[in-house]
Backbone as numpy.savetxt, mean C-alpha at the origin, in Angstrom:
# Nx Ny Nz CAx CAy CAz Cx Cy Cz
6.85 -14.10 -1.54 6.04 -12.89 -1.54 6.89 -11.63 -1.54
7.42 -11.98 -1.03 8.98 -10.32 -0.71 9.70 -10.35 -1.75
9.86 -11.05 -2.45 10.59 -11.09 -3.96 9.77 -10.45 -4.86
8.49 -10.92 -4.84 7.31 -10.75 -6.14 7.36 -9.21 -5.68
6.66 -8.87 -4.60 6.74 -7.21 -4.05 8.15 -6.50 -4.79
9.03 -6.88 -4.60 10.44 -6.18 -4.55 10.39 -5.93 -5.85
9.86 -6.78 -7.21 9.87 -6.31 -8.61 8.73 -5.41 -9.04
7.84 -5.74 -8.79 6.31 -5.25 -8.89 6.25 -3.93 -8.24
6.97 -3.89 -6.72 6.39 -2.57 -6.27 6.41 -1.13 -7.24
7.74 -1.01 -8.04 7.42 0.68 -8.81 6.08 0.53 -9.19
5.50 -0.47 -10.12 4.38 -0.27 -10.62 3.00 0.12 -9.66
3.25 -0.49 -8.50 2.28 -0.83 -7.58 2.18 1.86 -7.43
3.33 1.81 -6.97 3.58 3.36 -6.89 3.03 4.09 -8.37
3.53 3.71 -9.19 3.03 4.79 -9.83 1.36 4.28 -10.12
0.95 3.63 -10.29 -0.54 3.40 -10.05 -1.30 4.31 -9.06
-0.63 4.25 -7.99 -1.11 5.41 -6.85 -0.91 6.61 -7.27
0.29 7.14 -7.56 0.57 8.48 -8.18 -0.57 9.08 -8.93
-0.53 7.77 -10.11 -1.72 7.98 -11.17 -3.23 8.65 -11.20
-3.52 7.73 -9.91 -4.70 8.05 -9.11 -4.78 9.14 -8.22
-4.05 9.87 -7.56 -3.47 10.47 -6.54 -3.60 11.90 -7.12
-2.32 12.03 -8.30 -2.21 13.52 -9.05 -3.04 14.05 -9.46
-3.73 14.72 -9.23 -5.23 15.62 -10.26 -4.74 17.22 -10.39
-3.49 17.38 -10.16 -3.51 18.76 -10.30 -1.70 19.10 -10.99
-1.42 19.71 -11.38 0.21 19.75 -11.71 1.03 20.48 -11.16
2.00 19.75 -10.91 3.15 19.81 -9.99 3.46 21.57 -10.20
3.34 22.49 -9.13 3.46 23.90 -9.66 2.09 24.93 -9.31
1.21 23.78 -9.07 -0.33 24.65 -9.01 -0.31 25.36 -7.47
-0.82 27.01 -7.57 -0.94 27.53 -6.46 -2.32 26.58 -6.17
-2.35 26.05 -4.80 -3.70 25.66 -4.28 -4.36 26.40 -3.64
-3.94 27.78 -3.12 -4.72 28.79 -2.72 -5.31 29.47 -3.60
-5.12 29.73 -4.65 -5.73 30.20 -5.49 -7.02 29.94 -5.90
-8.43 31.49 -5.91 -9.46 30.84 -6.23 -9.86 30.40 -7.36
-9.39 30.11 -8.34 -9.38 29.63 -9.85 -9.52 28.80 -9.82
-10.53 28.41 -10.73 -10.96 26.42 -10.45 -9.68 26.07 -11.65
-8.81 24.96 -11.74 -7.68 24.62 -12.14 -8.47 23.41 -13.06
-8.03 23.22 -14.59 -8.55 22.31 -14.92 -8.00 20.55 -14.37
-8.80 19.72 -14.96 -8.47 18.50 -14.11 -7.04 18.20 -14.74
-6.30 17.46 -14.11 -5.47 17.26 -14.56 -4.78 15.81 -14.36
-4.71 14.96 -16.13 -4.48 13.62 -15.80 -3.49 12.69 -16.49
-1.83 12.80 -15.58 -0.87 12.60 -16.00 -0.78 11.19 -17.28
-0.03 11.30 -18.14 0.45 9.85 -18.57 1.17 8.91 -17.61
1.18 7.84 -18.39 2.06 6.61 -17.24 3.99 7.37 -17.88
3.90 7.78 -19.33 4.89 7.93 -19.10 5.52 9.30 -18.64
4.42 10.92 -18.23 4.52 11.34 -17.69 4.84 11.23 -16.20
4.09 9.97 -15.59 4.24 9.80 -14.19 5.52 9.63 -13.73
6.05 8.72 -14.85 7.46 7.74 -14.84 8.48 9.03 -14.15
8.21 10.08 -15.09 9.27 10.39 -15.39 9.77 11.81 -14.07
8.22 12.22 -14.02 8.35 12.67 -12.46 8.52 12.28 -11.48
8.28 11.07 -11.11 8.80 10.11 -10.04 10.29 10.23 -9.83
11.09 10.02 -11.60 12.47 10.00 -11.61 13.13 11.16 -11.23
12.21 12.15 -11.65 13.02 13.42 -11.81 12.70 14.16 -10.48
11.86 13.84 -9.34 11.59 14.15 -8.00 13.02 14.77 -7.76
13.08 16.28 -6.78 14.42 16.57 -6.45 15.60 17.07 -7.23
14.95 16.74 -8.74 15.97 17.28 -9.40 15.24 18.48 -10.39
15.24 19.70 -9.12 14.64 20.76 -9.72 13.12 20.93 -9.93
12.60 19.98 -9.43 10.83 20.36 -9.45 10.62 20.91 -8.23
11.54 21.01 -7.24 11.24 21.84 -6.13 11.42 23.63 -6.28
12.47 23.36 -7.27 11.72 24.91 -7.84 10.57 25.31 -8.38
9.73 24.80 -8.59 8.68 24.57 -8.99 7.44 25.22 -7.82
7.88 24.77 -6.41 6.75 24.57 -5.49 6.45 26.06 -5.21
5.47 25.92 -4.59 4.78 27.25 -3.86 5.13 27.30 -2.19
5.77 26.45 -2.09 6.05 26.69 -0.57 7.57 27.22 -0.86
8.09 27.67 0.55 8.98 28.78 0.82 10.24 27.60 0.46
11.28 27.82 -0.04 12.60 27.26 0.14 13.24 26.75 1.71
14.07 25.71 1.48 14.72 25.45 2.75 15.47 26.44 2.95
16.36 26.88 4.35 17.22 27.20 4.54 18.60 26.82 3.74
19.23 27.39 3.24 20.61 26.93 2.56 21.36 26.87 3.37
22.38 25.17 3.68 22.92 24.64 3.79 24.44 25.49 3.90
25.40 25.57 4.87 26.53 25.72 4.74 26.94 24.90 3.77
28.36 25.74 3.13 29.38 25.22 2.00 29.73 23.95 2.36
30.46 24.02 4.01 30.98 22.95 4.15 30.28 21.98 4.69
29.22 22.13 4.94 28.02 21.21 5.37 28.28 19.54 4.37
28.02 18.57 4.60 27.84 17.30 3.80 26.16 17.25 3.30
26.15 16.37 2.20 24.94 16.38 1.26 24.19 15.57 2.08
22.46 15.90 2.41 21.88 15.14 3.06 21.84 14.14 2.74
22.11 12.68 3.47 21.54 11.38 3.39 20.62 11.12 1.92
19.49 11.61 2.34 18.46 10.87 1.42 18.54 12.01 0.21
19.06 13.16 0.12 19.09 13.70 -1.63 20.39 12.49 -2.01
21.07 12.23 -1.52 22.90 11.91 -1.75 22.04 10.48 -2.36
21.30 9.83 -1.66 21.00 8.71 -2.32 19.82 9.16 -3.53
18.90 9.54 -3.51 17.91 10.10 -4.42 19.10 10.52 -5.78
19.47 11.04 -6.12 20.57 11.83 -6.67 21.11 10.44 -6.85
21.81 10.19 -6.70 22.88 8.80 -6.67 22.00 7.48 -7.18
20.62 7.13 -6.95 20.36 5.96 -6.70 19.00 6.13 -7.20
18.67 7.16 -7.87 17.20 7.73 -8.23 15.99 6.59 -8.66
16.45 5.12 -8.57 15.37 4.40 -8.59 14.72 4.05 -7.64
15.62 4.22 -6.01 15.39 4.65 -4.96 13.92 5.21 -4.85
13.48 6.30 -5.49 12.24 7.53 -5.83 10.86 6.29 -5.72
11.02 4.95 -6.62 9.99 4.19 -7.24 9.77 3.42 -5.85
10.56 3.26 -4.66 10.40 2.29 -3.55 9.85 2.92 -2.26
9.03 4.32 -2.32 8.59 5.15 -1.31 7.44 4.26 -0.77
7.88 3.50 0.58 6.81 3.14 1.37 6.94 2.04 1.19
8.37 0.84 0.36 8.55 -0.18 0.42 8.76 -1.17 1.98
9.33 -0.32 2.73 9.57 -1.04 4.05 8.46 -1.41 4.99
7.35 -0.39 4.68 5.60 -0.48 5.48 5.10 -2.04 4.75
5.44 -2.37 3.34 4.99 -2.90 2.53 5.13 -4.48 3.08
6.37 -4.56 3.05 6.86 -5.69 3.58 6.44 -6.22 5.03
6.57 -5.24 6.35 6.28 -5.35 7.40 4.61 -5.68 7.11
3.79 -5.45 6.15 2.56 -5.41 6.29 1.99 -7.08 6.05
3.08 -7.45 4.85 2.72 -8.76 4.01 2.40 -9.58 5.87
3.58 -9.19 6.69 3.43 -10.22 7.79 1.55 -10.43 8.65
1.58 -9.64 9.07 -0.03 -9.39 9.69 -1.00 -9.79 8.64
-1.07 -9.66 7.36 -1.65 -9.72 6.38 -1.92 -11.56 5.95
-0.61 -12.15 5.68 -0.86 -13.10 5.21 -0.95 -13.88 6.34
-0.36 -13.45 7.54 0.01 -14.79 8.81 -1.66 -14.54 9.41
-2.75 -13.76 9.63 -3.50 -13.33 9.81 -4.55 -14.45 9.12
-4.63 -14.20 7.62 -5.09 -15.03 6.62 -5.19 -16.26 6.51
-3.24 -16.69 6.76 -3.60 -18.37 7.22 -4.27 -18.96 8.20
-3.84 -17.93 9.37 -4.35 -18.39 10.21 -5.98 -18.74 10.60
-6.59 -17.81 10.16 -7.97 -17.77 10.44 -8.94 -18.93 9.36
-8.41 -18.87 8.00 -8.71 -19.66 7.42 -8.18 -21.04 7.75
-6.98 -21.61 8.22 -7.16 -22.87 8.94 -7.58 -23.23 10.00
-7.54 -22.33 10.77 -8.76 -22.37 11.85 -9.97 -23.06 11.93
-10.51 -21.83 10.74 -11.60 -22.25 10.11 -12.00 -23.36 9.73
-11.32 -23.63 9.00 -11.17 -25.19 8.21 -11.03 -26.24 9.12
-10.31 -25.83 10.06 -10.50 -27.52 11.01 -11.63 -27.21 11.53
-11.94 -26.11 12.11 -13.05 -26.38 13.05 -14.33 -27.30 12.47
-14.77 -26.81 10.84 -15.48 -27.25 10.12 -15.45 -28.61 9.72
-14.52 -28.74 9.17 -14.50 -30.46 8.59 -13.46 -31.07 9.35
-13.14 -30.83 10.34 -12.11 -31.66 11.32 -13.14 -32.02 12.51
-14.26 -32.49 12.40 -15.22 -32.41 13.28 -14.97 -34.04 14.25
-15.14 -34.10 15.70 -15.25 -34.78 16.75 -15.59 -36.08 16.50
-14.70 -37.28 16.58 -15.02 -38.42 16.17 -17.04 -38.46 17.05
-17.64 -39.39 16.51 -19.00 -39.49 16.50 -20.29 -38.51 16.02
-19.40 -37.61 15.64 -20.15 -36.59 15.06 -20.42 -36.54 13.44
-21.36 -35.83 12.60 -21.93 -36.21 11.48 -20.12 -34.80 10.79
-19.96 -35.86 9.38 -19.11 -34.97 8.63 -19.11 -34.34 8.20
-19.11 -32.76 7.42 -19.12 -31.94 6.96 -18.56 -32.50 5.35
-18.88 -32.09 4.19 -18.54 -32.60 3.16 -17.82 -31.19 2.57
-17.04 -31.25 2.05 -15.86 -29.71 1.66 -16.84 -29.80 0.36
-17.39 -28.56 -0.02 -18.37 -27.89 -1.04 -17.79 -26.38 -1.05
-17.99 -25.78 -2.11 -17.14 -24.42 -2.99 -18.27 -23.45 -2.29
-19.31 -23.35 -2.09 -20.03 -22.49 -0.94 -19.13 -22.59 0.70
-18.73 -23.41 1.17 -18.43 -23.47 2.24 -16.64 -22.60 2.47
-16.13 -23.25 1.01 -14.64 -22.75 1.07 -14.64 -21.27 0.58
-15.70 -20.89 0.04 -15.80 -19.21 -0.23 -16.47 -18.60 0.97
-17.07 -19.12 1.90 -17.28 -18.57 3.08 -16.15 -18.52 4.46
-15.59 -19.67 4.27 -13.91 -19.47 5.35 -12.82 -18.25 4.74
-13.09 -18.32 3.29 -11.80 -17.80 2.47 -12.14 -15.97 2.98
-13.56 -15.52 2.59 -13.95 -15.05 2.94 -13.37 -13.87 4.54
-14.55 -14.50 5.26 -14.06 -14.25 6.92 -12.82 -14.17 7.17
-11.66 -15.37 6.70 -9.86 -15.00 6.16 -9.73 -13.75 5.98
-10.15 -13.36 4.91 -10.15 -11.98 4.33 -10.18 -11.19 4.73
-11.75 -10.91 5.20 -12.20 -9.78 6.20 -11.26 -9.50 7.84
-11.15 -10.50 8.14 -9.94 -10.34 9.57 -8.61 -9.67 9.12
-7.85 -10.34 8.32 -6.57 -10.13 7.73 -6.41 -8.89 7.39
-7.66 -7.93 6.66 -7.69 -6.77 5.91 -7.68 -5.69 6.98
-8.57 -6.31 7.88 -8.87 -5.10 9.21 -7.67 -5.34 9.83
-7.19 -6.66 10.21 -5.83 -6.06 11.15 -4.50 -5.40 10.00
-4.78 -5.63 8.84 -3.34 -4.94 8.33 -3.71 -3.65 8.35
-4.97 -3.17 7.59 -5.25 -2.08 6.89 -4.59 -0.74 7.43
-4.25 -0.32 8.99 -3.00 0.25 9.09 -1.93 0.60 8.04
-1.22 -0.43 8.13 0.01 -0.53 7.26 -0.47 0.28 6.12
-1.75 -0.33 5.22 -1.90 0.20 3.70 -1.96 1.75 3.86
-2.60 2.19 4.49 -2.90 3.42 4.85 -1.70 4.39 5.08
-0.57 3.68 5.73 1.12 4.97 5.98 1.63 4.32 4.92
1.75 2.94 4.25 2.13 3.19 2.66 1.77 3.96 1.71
0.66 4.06 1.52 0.13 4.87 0.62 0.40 6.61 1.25
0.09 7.01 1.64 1.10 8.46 2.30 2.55 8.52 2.09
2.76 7.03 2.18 4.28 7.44 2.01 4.55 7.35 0.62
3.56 6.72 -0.21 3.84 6.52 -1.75 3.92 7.90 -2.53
3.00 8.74 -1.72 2.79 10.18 -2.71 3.28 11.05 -2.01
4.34 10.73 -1.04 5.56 11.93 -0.49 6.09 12.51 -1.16
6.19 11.69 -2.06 7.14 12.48 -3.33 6.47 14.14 -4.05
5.21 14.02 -3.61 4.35 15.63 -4.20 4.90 16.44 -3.16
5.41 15.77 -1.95 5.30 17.08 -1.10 6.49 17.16 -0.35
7.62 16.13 -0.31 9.25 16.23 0.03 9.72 15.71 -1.01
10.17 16.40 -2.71 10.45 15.38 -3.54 11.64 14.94 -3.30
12.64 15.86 -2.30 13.73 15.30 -2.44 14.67 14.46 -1.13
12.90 13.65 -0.65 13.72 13.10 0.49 12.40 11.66 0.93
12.36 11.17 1.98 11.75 10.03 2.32 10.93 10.82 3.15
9.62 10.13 3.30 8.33 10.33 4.21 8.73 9.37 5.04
9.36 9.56 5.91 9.51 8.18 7.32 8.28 7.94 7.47
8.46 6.61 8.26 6.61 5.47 8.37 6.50 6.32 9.77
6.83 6.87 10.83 6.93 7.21 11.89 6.40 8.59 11.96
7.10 9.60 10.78 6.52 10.49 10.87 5.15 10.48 10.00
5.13 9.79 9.73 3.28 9.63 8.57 2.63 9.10 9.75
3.49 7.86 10.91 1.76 7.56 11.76 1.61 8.59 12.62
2.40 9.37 13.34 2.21 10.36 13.88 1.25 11.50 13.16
1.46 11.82 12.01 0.75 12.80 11.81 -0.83 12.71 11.14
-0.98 11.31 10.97 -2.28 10.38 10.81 -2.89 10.52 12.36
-1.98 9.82 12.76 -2.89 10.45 14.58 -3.14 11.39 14.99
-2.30 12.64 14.94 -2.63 13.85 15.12 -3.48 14.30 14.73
-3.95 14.33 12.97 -5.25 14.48 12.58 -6.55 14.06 13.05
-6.75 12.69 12.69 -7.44 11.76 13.07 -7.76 10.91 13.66
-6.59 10.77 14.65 -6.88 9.73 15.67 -6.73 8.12 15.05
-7.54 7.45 15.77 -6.86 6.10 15.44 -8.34 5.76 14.24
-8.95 6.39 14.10 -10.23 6.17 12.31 -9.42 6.61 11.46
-8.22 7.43 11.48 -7.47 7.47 10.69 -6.36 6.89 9.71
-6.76 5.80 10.56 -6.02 4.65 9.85 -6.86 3.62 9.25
-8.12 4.08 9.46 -9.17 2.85 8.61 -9.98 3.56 7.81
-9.69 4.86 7.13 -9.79 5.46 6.35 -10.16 4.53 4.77
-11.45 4.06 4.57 -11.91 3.69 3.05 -11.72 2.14 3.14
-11.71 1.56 4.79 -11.77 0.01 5.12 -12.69 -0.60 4.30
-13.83 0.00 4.08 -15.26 -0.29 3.26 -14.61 -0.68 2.00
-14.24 0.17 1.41 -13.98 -0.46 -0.40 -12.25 -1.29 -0.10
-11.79 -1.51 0.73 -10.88 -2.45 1.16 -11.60 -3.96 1.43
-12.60 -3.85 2.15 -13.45 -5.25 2.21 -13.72 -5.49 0.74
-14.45 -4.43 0.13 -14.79 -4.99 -1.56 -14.29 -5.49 -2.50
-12.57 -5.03 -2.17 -11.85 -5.60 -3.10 -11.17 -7.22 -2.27
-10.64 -7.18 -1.00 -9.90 -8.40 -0.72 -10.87 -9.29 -0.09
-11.98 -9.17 0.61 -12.82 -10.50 0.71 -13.22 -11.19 -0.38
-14.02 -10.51 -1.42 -13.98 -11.99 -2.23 -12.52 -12.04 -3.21
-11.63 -11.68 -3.30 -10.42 -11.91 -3.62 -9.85 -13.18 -2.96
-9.85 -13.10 -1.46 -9.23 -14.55 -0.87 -10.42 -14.95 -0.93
-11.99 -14.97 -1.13 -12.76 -16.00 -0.81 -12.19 -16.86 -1.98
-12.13 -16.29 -3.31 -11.97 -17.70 -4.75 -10.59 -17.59 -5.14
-9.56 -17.09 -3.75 -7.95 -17.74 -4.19 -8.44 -19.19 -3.25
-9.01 -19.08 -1.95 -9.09 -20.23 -1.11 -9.79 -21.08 -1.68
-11.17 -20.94 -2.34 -11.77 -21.94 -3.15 -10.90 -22.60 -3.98
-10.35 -21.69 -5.20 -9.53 -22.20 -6.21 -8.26 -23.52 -5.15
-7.49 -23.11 -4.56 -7.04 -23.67 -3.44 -7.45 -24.90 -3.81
-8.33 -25.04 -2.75 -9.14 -26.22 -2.26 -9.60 -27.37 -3.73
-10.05 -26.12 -4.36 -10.48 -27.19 -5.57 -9.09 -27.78 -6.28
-7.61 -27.02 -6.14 -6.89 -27.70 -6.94 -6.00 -28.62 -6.31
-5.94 -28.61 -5.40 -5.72 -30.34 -4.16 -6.82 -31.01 -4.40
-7.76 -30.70 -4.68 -8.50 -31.88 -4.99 -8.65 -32.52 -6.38
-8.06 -31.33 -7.15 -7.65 -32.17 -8.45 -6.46 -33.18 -8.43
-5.44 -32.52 -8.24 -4.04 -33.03 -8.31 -4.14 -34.10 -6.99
-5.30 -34.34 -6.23 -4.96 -35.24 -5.02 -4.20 -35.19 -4.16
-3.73 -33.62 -3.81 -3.36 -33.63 -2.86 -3.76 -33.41 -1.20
């Protein structure tokens, strides 16, 4: 799973970006002018992602940093951004990973749970027969548990995915995103759009677990 993530994630980011950007990099937002919509290409996205830090911060409407003494050393994260600029595509990779854990160990768990409790039933007792209604209802409930205890995590990834609009030339720490998720909002702030999170991953694991089930029972295993 941490492998598949590790190739996949840029895409997983600029997908968010995609969704995310409605306005262009440069727009006063105080301004009362309604701004037309605005809806990047993939290979527009690409290329701002890459180019984060290198000069789109001239761009912004907020005030400049303080300038740096001469002899000062190059911050950490421009020195790598600058140096390592594919770096830019992995914003919020480390939430990602820490998340797979709660997520999938969550998942197994509840769904084998499940599963014994059901057809692992008490010698003298009547058997339960494994039917594709029953395995889309464990896969299911799997789902729904797994989603609510990660959904945290998704929530300071995704903040940290579109840091790049608003520190392009540095990292959104996971620490300073849950802090300032709490500060706002408190702890609903992290279950922010749980609703269309159930819509998409409950029946998602309900017919990976079906499929599952049905293909041990092909192959006999």
């Amino acid at each position: 799973g941490a492998t598949s993530v590790l190739f996949t994630y840029p895409l997983e980011l600029i997908r968010v970006r995609l969704a995310y950007q409605t306005r262009e990099i440069g727009t006063d937002l105080s301004s009362s002018t309604p701004s037309k919509p605005f809806r990047p290409s993939l290979t527009r996205a690409i290329q701002t992602i890459y180019r984060e830090g290198d000069g789109l911060r001239a761009l912004s409407t907020a005030p400049p940093p303080p300038a740096r003494p001469a002899t000062a050393p190059p911050a950490p994260q421009s020195y790598l951004f600058t140096h390592f600029p594919i770096l830019k595509f992995y914003r919020g990779f480390s939430v990602t990973l820490i998340g797979i854990i709660p997520y999938a160990g969550t998942s197994f768990l509840v769904y084998g749970s499940l599963r014994s409790l059901v057809y692992n039933r008490p010698p003298g007792t009547p058997k339960v027969k494994r039917s594709a209604p029953i395995d889309l209802t464990l896969g299911a409930l799997a789902g729904l548990i797994s989603q609510t205890v990660s959904y945290p995590f998704e929530i300071v990834r995704r903040r940290m995915q579109v840091g790049g609009l608003v520190r392009p030339g540095g990292w959104v720490g996971w620490r300073e995103t849950v802090v300032d998720i709490w500060k706002t909002r408190g702890l609903r702030g992290f279950y922010v759009g749980l609703s269309i999170g159930y819509i998409k991953v409950v029946p998602m694991t309900a017919i990976s677990y079906m499929v599952w089930e049905w293909s041990k029972g092909v192959l006999g295993v």
